[in-house]
BAROKOL-960967 format. One record per atom (N, C-alpha, C, O): residue number from 0; x, y, z. Coordinates in steps of 0.05 Angstrom, whole numbers. Example, Ala and Ser with C-alpha at 12.3 -4.5 7.8 and 13.67 -1.06 7.14 Angstrom:
// residues 2
0,264,-114,156
0,246,-90,156
0,264,-66,156
0,285,-66,169
1,257,-45,142
1,273,-21,143
1,258,1,157
1,268,23,161
***
This chain:
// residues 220
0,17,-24,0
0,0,0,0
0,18,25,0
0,37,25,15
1,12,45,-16
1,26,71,-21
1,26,85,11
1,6,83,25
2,44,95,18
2,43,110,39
2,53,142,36
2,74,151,29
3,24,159,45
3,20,189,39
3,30,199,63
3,22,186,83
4,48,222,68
4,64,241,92
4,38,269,93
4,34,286,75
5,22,267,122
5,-1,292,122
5,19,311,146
5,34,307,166
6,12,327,135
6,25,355,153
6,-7,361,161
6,-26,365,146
7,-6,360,194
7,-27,377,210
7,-22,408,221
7,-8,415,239
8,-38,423,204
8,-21,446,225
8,-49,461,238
8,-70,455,228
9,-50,473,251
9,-65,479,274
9,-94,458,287
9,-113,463,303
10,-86,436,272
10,-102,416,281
10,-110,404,305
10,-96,392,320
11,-143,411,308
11,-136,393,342
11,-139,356,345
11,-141,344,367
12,-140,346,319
12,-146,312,311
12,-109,307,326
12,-97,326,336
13,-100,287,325
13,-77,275,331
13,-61,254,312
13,-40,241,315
14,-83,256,289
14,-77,235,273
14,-56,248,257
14,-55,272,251
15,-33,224,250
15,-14,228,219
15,4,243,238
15,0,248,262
16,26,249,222
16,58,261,238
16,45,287,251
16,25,300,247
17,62,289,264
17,61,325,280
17,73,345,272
17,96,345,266
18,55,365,270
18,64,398,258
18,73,417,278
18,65,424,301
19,89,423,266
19,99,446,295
19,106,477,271
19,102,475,247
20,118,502,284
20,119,521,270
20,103,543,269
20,79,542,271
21,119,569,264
21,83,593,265
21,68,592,252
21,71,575,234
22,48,603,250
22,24,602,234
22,31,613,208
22,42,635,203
23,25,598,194
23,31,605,158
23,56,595,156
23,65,598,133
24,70,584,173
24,93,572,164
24,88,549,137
24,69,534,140
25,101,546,116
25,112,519,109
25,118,498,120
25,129,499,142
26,112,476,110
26,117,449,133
26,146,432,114
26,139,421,94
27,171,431,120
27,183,409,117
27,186,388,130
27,176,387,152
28,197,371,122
28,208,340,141
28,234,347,149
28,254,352,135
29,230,346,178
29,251,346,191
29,278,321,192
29,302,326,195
30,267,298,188
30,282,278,171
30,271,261,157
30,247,264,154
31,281,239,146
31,271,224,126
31,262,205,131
31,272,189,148
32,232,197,113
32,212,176,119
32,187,193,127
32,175,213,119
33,185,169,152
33,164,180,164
33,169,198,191
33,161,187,212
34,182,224,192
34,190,239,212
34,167,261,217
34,144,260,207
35,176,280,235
35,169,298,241
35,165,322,223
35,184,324,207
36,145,342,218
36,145,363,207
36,150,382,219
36,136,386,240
37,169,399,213
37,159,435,220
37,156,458,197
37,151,455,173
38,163,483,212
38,158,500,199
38,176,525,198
38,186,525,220
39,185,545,186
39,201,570,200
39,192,598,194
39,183,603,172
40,192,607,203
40,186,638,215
40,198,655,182
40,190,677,176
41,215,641,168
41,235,648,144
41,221,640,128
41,227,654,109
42,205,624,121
42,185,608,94
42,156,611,105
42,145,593,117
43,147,631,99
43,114,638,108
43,93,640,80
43,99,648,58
44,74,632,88
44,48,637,63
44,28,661,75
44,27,661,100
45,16,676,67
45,0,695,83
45,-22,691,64
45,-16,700,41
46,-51,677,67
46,-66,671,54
46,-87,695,44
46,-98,694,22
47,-90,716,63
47,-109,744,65
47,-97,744,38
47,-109,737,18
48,-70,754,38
48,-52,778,23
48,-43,760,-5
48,-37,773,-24
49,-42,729,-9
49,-25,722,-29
49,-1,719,-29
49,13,712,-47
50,6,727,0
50,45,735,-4
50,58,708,5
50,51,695,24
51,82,701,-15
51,93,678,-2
51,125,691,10
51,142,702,-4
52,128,685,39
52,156,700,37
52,176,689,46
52,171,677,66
53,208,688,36
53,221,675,40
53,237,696,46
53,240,714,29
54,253,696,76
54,281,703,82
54,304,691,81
54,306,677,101
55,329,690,65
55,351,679,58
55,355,675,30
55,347,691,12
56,372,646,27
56,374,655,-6
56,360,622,-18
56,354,605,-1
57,356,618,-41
57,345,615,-58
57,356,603,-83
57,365,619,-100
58,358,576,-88
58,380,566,-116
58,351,551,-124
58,334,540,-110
59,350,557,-155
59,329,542,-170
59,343,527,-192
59,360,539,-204
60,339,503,-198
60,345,486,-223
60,326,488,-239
60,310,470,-236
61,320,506,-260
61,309,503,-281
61,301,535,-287
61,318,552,-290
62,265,544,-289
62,261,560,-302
62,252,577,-284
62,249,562,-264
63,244,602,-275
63,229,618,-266
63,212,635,-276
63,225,654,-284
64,184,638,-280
64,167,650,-292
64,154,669,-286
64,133,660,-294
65,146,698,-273
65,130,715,-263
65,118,740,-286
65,129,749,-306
66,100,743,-279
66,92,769,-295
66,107,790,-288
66,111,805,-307
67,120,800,-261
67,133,819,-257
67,163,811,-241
67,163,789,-231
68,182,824,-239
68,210,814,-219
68,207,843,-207
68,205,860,-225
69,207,855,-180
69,220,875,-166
69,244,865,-156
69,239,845,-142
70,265,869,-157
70,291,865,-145
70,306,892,-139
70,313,912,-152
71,310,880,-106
71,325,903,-100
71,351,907,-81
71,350,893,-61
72,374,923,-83
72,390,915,-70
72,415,894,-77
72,428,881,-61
73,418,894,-112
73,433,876,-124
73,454,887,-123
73,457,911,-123
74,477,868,-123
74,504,875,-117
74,511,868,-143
74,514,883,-163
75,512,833,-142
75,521,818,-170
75,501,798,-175
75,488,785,-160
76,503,798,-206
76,479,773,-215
76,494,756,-234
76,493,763,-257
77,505,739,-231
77,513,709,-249
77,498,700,-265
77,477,690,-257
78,506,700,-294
78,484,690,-309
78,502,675,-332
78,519,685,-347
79,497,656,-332
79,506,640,-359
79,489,637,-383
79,465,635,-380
80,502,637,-411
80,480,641,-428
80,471,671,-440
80,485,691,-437
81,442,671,-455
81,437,685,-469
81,414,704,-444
81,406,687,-429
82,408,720,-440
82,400,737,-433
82,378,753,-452
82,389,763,-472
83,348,758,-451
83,335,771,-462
83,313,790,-448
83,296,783,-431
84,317,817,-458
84,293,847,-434
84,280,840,-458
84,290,832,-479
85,252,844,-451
85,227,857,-471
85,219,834,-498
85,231,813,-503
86,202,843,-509
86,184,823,-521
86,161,838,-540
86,146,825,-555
87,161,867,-538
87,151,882,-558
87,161,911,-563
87,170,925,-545
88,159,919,-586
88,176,941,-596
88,177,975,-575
88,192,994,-570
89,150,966,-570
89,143,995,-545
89,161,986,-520
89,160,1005,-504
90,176,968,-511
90,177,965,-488
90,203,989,-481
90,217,995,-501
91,208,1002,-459
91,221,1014,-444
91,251,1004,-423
91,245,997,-400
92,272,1004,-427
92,289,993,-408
92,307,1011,-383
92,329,1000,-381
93,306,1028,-371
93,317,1045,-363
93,335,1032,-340
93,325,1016,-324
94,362,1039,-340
94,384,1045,-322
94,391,1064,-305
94,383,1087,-312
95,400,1063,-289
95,399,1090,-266
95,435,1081,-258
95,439,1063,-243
96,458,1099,-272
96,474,1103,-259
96,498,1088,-285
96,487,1090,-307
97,522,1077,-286
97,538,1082,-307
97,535,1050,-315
97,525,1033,-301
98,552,1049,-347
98,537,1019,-351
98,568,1011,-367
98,584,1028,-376
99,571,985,-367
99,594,974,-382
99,594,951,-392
99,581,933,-381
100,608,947,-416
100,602,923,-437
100,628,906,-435
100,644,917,-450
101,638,887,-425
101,661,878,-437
101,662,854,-449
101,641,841,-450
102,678,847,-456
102,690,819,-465
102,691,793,-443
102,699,801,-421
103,688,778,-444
103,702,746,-422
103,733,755,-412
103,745,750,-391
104,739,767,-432
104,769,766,-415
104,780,795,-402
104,803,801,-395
105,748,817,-402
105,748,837,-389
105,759,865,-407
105,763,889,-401
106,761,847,-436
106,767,880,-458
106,744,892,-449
106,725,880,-438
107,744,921,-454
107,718,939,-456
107,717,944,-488
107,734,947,-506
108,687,942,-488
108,671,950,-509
108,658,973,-514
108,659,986,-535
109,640,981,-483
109,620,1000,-482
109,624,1011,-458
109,619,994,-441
110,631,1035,-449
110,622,1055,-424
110,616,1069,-424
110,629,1089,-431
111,591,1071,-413
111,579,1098,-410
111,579,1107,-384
111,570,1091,-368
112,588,1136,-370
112,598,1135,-352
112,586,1164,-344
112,594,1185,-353
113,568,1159,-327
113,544,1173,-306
113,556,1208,-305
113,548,1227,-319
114,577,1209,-284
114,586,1235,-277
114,593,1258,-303
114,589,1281,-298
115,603,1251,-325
115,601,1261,-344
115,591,1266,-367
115,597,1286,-379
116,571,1247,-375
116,554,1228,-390
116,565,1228,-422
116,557,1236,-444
117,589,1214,-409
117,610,1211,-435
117,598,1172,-442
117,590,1154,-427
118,602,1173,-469
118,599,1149,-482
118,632,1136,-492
118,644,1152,-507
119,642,1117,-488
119,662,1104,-500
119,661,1078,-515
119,650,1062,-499
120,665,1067,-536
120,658,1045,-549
120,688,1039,-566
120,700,1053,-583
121,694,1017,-557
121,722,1007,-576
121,714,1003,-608
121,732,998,-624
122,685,1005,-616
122,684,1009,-647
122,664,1014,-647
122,649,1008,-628
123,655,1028,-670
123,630,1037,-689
123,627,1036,-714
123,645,1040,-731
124,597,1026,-720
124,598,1020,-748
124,561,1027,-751
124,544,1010,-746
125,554,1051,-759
125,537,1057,-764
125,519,1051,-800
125,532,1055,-821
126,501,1045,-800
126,486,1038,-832
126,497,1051,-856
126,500,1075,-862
127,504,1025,-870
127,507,1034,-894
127,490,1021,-917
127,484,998,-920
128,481,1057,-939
128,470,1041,-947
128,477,1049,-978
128,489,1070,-982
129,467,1029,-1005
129,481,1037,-1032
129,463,1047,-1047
129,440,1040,-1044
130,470,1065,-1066
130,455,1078,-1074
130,463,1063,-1119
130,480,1071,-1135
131,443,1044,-1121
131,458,1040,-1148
131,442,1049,-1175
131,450,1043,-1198
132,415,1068,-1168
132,397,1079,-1188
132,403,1105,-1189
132,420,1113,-1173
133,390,1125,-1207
133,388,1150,-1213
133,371,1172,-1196
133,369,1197,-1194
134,362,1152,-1187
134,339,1168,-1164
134,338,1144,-1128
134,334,1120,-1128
135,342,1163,-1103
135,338,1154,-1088
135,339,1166,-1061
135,355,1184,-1058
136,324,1159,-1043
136,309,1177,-1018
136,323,1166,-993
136,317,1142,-990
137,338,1175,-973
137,353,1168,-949
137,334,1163,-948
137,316,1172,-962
138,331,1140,-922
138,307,1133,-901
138,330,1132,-880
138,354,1128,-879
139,307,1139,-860
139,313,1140,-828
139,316,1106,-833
139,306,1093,-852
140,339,1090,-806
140,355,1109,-796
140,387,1106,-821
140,405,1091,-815
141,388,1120,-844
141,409,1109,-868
141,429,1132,-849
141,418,1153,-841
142,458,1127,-842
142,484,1138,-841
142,505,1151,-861
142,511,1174,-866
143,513,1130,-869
143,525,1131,-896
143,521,1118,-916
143,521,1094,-918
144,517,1146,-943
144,499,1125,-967
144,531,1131,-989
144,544,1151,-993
145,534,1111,-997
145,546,1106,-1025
145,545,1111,-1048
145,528,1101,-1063
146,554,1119,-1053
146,529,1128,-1085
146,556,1110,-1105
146,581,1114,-1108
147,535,1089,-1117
147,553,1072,-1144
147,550,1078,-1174
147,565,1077,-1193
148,521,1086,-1170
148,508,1089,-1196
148,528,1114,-1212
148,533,1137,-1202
149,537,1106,-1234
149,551,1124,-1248
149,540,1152,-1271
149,553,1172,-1277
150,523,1149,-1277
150,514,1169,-1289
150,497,1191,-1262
150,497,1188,-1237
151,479,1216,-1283
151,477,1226,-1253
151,451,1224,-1232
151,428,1227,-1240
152,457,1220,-1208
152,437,1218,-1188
152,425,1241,-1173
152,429,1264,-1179
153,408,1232,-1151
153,393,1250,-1152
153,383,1230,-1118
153,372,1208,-1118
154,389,1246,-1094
154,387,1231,-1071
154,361,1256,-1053
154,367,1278,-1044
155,333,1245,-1052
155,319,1264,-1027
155,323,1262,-997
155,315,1243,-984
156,337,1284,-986
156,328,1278,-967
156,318,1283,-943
156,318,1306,-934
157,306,1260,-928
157,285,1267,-910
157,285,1290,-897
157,304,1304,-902
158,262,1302,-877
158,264,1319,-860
158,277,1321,-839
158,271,1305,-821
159,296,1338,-835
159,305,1345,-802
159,287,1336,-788
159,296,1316,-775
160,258,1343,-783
160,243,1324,-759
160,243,1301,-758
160,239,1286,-739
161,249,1298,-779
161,241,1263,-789
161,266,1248,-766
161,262,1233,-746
162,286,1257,-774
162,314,1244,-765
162,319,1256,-733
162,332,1246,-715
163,306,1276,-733
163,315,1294,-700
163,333,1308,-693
163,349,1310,-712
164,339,1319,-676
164,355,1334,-671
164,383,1318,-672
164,380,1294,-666
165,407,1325,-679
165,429,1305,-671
165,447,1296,-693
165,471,1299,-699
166,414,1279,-706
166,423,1251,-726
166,450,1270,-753
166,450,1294,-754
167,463,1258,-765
167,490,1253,-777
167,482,1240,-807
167,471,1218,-808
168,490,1257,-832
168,488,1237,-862
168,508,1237,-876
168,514,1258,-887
169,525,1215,-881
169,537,1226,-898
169,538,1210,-926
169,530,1186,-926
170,548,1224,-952
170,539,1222,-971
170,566,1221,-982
170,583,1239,-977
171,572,1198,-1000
171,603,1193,-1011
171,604,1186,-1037
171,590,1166,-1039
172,615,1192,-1063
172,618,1180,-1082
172,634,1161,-1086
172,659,1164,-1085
173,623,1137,-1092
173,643,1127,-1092
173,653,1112,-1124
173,674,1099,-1126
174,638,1116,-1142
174,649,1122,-1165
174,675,1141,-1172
174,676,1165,-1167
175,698,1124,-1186
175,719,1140,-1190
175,735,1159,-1213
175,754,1175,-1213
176,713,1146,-1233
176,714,1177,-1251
176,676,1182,-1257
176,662,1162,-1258
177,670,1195,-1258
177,642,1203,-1266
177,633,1214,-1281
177,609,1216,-1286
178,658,1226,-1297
178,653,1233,-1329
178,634,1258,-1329
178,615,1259,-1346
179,639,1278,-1311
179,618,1303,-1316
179,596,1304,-1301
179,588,1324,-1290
180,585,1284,-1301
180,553,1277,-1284
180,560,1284,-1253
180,583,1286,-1245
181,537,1288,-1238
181,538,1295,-1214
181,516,1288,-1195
181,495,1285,-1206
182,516,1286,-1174
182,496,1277,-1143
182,482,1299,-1130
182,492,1309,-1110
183,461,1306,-1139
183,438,1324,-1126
183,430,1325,-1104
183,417,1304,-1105
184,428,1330,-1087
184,419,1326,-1061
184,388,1345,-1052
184,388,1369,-1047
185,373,1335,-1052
185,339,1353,-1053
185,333,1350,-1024
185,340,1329,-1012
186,323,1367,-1014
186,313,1375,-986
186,281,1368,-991
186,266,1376,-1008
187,278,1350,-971
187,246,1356,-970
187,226,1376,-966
187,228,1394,-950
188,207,1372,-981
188,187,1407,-980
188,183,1411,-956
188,172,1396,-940
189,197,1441,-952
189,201,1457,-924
189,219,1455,-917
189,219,1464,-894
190,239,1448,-922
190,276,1448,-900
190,292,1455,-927
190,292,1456,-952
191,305,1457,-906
191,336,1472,-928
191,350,1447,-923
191,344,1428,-908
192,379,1452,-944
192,408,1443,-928
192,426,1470,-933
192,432,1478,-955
193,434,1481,-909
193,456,1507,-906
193,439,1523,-932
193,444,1530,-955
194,420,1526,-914
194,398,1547,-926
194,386,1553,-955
194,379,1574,-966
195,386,1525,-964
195,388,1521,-994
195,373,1496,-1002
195,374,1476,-987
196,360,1495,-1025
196,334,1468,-1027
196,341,1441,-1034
196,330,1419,-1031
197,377,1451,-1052
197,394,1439,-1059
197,420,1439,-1059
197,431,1461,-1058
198,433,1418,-1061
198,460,1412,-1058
198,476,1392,-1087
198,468,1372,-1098
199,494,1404,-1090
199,507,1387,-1112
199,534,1386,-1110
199,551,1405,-1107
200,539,1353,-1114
200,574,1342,-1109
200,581,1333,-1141
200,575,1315,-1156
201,601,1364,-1143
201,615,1345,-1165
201,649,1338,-1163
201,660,1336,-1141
202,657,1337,-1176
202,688,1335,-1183
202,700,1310,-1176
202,683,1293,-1180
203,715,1303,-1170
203,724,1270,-1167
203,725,1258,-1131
203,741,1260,-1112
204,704,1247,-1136
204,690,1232,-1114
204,688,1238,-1095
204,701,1229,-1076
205,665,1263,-1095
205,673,1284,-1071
205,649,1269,-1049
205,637,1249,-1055
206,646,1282,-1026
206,628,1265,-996
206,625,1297,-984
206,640,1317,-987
207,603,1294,-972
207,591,1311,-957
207,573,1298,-929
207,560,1277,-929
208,577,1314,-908
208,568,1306,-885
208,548,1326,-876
208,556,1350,-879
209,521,1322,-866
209,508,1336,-863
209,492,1324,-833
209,485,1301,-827
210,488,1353,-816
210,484,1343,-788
210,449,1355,-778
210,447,1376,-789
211,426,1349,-765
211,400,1357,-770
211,399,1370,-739
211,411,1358,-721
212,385,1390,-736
212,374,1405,-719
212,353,1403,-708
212,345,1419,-691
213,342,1383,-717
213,319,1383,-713
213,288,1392,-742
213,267,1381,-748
214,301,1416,-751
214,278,1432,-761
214,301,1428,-786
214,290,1417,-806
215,330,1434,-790
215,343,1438,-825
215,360,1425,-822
215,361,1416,-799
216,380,1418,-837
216,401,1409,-847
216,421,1417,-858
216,421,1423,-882
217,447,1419,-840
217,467,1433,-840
217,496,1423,-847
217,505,1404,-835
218,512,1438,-868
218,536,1418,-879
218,553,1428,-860
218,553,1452,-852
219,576,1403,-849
219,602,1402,-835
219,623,1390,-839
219,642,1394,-824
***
């Protein structure tokens, strides 16, 4: 016959092992088989409230699942593996205080560093993109566009609002003779670039950098 272990806890029957421990305690076995149960003051259930609470620490083999984590008071967190925040494009991640990227063997990659709110990164490599027709329109977020197409082109682009205050374009030929033809650059209706609707690169494989304000577009 199967034999079932009952935890009694504020019971006044006598039957099955004995419970001891505060109220809302958890019941373990005090040893193995058929022993004694108790309970500790450190592993409580609070049934009103839903709260399960554990004082000390805590090793899990496998997965942990919650709709929410508050954690607070972290020193260090060990993690092996892949790591993933968020799960839809709206989601929000915020940091409070300086942050760093390194390598396994402790190269740095990324610091961003609170008291100054200086950024450092051991490389950058922002979008590139090619330009191989007669006609074509930066899109947010394009960096640096290429231009291959050899005869002459003709690049729109977007609005200062569009891109924001800040954002950086630059525009390179990279054809190496071009034979006369040249690279237009058109401002979208309502913005300038350096106060003008247009821009034109010619001579041998010239590049222009242009930086947005928000509202125009300004060469540097």
């Amino acid at each position: 016959m199967a034999q079932f272990g009952w935890a009694y806890v504020n019971c006044s029957s006598s039957g099955g092992t004995s419970a001891a421990g505060p109220s809302g305690s958890l019941q373990f076995m005090t040893a193995s088989g058929q022993g004694s149960t108790t309970g500790s003051v450190k592993l409580t259930f609070h049934e009103g409230s839903g709260l399960m609470t554990l004082t000390g620490s805590l090793r899990v083999s496998g997965s942990i699942t919650a709709s929410h984590y508050h954690i607070e008071n972290v020193t260090q967190i060990d993690v092996s593996g892949s790591t993933f925040f968020g799960n839809t494009n709206d989601d929000r991640h915020v940091r409070t205080g300086s942050l760093e990227v390194v390598q396994a063997d402790g190269t740095p990659l990324l610091h961003v560093t609170n008291s100054n709110g200086m950024v450092n990164v051991r490389g950058f490599a922002g979008r590139y993109t090619i330009v191989s027709s007669a006609t074509a329109t930066a899109s947010v977020p394009s960096y640096i566009i290429g231009v291959r197409h050899t005869d002459n082109v003709e690049i729109l682009i977007p609005s200062a609002s569009t891109y924001g205050s800040g954002a950086i374009l630059v525009v390179k030929d990279e054809v190496t003779d071009r034979g006369g033809t040249n690279i237009r650059l058109t401002a979208s209706v309502g913005y300038l670039i350096d106060n003008t609707v247009e821009y034109i690169l010619t001579g041998s494989m010239p590049a222009i950098s242009l930086y947005s304000n928000g509202a125009n577009w300004f060469v540097f």
